[in-house]
Every structure is written in C-alpha cells, then in structure tokens.
C-alpha positions in Angstrom: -1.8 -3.1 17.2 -5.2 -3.8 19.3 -7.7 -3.2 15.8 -10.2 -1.8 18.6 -8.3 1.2 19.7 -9.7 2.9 16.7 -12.8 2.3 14.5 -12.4 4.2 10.8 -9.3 5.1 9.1 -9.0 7.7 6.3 -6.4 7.7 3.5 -5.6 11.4 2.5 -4.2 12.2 -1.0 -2.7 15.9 -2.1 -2.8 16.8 -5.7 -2.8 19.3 -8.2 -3.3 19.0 -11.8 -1.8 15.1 -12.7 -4.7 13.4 -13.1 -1.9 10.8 -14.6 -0.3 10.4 -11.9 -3.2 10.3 -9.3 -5.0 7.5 -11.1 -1.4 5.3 -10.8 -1.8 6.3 -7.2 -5.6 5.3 -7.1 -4.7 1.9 -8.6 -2.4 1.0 -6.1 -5.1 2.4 -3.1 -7.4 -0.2 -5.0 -5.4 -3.0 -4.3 -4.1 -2.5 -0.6 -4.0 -5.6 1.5 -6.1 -3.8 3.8 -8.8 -1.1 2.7 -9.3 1.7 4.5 -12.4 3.1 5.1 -12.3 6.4 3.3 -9.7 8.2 0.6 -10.0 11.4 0.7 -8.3 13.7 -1.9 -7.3 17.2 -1.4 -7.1 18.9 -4.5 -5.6 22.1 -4.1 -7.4 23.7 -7.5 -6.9 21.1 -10.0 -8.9 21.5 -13.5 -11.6 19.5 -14.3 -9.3 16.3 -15.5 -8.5 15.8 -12.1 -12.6 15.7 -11.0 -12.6 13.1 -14.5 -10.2 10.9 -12.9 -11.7 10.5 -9.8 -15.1 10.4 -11.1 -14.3 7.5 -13.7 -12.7 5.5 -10.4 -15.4 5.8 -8.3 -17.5 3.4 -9.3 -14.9 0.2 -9.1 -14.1 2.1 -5.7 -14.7 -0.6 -2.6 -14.7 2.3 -0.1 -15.8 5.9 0.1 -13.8 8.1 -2.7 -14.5 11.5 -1.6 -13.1 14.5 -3.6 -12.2 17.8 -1.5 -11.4 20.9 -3.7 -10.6 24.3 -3.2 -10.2 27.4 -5.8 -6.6 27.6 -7.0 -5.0 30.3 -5.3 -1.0 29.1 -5.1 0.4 26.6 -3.1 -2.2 26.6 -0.4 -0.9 22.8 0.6 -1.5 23.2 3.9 -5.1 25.0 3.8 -6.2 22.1 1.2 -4.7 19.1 4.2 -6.6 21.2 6.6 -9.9 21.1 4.8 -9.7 17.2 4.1 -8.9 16.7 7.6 -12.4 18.4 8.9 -14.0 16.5 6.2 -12.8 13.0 7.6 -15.1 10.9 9.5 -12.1 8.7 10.6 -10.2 8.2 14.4 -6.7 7.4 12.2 -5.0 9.6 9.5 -3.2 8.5 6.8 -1.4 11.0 4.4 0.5 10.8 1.1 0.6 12.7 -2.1 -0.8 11.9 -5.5 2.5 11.5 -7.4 2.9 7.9 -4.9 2.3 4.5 -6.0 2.0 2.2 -2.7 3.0 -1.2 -1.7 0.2 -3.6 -1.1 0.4 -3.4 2.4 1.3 0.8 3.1 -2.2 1.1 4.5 -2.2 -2.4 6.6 1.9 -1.2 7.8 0.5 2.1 8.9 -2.2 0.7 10.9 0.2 -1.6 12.8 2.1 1.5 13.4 -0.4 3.0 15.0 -0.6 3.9 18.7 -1.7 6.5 21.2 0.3 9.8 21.8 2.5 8.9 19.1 2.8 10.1 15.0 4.0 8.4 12.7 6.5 9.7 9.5 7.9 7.7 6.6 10.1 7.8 3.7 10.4 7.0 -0.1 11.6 5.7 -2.6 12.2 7.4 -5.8 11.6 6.5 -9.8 13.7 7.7 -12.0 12.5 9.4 -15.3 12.9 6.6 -17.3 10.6 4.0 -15.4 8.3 6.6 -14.3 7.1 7.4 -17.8 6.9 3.5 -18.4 4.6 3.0 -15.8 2.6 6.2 -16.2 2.1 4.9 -20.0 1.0 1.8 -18.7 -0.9 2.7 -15.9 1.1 0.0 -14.2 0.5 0.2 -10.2 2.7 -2.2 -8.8 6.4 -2.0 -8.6 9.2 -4.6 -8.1 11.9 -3.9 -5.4 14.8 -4.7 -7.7 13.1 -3.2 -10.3 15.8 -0.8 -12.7 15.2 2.8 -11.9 14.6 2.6 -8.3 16.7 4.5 -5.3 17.0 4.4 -1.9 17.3 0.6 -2.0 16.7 0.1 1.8 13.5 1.9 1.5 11.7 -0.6 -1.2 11.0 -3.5 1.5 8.0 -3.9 3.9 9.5 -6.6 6.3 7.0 -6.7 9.7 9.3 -7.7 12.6 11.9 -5.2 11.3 9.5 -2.4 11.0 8.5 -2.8 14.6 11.7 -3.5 15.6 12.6 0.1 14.2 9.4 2.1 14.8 11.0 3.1 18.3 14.6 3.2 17.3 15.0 5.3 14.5 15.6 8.9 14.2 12.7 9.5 16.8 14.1 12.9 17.7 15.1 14.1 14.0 12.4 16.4 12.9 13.9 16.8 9.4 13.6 12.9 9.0 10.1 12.8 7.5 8.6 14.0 4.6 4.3 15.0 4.3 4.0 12.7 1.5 3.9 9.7 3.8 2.7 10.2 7.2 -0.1 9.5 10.0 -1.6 11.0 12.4 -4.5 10.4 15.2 -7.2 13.3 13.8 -8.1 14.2 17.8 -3.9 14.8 17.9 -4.1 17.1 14.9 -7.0 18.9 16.7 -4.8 19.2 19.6 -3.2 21.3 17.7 -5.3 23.3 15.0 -3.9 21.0 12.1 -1.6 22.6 9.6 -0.2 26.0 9.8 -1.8 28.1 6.7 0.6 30.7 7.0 2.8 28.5 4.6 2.3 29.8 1.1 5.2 28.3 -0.9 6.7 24.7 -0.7 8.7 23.2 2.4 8.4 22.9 5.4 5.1 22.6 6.8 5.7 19.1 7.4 8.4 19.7 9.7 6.4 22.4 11.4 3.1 20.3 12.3 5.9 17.8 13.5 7.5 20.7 16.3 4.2 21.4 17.3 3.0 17.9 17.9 6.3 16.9 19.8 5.6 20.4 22.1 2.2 18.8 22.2 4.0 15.7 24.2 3.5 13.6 21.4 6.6 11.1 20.3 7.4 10.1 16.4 7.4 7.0 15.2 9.5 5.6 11.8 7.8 3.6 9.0 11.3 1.9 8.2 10.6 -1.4 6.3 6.9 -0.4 5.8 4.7 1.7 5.1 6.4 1.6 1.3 5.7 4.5 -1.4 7.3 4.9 -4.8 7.5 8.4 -5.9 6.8 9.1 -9.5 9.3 11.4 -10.9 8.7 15.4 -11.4 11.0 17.8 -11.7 11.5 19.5 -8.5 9.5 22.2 -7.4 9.9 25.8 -7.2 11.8 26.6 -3.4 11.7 30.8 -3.7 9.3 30.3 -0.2 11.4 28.3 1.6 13.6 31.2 3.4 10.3 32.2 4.8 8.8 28.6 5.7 12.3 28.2 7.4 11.5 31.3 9.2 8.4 29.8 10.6 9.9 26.7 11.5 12.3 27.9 13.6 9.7 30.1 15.1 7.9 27.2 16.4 11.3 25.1 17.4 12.0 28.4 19.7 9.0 29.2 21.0 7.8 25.6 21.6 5.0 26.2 19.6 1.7 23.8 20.1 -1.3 25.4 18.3 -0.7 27.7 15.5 -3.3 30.3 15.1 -4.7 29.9 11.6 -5.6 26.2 11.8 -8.1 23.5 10.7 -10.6 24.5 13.4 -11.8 27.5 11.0 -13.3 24.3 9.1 -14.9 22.2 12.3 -18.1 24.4 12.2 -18.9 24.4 8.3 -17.9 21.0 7.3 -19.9 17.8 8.8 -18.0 14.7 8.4 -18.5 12.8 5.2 -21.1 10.0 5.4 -22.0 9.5 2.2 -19.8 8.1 -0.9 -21.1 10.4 -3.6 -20.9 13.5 -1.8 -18.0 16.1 -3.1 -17.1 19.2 -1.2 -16.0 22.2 -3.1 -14.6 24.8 -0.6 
C-alpha cells in the first residue's frame, strides 16, 4: 500500500448498551500496531454507562475518541453507521462492532488492504461463553490463537504475504461472504452511494446490501483472510423477526442493480461538519 494515497483514517465502532464489552474493544484499539487517526463510536441509544465508558478512556486515548449518539428508537444500525460516517474527517473507513477485541495489527492489515475502487470485507473468529466471561472479568484485551474457547481456527492468524496473496482470490464475487462487523470502505465510495440503506429496521442484512450497491457502483471486494483479525465476544444471538423483510430489500437491490438507495447518509452532509476536535460529542 503507497501510505500517500490517503491522508486520515477513521476506526468506526457500533454499540448499544455493553459498556463491558466496548471498553475490552477500546483496550485492544489502544494498543494497535498502527493508530488510526480517529475512533469514532456509533452508539445507537445506549444509556449513560456507555457515555461513562468512553468518557473514563478518553483521557489515556492517543488519538481522537469521538462519541456519536442517537435517541434509541430500535435497531436503527444503519442510521447510527450513517451518522458516524458524516461525522468522519477521514479518506479511509474502518468498521467493526463493539462486542470485537482486535489483533494488534487489524488496523495496520486494513490499511495494507486498502486500494482504489475496491472494499474491503472480513471475518471472525468467535469466543465461546466460557472464555468470553473470563476475559470480560478481566478486562483482558489480547487473545492467544490457540487459546481454549476459540473457533474458526483459520481465522485467528494475521500472516502478511498470505493475506495479500488472498485479498484478490477469495470469495471476491460472494456477497454473503462478509459480515458489517469487520469491514472498510473509501468514505468518497460510500458517498457514491448515499451510505447505508435506513430502510433496514431489524437485524441482517444491511451489510450485504451496501455491498450490492457498491459492486453496481463498479467497485470490486476485497478479503481480509489472514488479517485484519477480530475476536467476537460472545452474546446470545439476536432477535431475526426483520430479516424476511431485509431479505426483501436485498434482493431488491441484487435485481434492480441498485447503486444509491434513497434514504442515505447525505441527509447528514449538510448538518454535521467533520470532527476536528477530540472533545467534541455529537448527540443526534
């Protein structure tokens, strides 16, 4: 990757209400092999803990911590992304959830990942109950690969040459082969295309769906396989009532070769001003 072909990064974190599990995440944000040069979380109506949390971080913080909030209203994941995407004063987007800890070089794989006309989606690897709790006790942020209570073994190792070997090669086309929680985009790309589709109320697919758009944008997709390394923190899985509908919209945009969806992040372009300053919090 040529370092000059962008000049600010942003690191975007979803959560709603585990302030536990967003301070693990934090941690590990804290102690990337390479910084970047703004986190931005979106907190999708969180109480106050979560605003404690971030609060008690940002001191100790060694770039700008900037907290993006909206009322809590439902799942509104993608109106929340939206927001702390207009917020960003960053070329390069970086996105994951809060219930993540990273590998020490996630941010510094991404950026080596990074190139025009192209997005980038990754994978996981998950905890089981057992270590999860350990570590969220702890407040442990760094995991072992052959830890006990980890999965998807091939997933746990960021090895460079294989990474870029792979970028290209693997399941470029599959539009189901990526998950929100670990993904990057250009911002002026997400632009392109008026950012995440708000019509999805309800978990699931909007992830796939900003993918369609981008590849009917002439964009191509990128793997993070053996990099770009997240550990997901267990939950019990979330309610899927929406997804008929989100499938609904999905396939709308696959037929239709969908590019810009109509309710979008531009809404946001004219009443937010990119972040400049560390201690500024947006409540929208």
């Amino acid at each position: 990757m040529d370092m000059k072909t962008f000049s600010k990064s942003a690191l975007i974190i979803s959560t709603y209400n585990w302030p536990e599990a967003l301070r693990l995440c934090l941690l590990s944000v804290r102690e990337q092999s390479v910084l970047p040069d703004e986190v931005i979380i979106a907190d999708d109506g969180s109480t106050g803990q979560t605003a404690e949390v971030i609060e008690a971080l940002r001191p100790s913080f060694p770039m700008k911590l900037i907290h993006v909030w909206q009322e809590d209203e439902g799942f509104q994941l993608s109106k929340i992304r939206n927001k702390a995407i207009a917020s960003s004063s960053a070329d390069y987007i970086i996105q994951i959830d809060g219930d993540l800890i990273l590998h020490k070089h996630f941010v510094k794989d991404h950026l080596a990942l990074s190139k025009r006309g192209t997005f980038v989606a990754g994978s996981r690897v998950l905890m089981n109950k057992e270590l999860s709790e350990n570590m969220l006790g702890r407040q442990q942020a760094r995991v072992a690969p052959f830890q006990q209570g980890l999965g998807n073994f091939s997933n746990r190792f960021s090895i460079t040459w294989l990474c870029r070997y792979m970028a290209d090669r693997y399941k470029t086309q599959d539009i189901f082969a990526l998950r929100g929680c670990n993904m990057a985009f250009w911002r002026e790309d997400l632009l392109r295309v008026n950012g995440y589709n708000e019509v999805f109320h309800a978990w699931g697919r909007e992830d796939n769906e900003i993918a369609v758009r981008l590849l009917n944008a002439g964009l191509k997709k990128r793997a993070a396989k053996f990099g770009g390394v997240v550990f997901h923190i267990y939950h019990p899985e979330v309610d899927r009532g929406g997804c008929p509908k989100n499938e609904a919209y999905l396939t709308d945009a696959l037929l239709n070769k969908t590019v810009y969806c109509s309710k979008g992040i531009h809404q946001y372009l004219e009443s937010i001003e990119p972040v400049r300053m560390a201690e500024q919090e947006f409540a929208l």
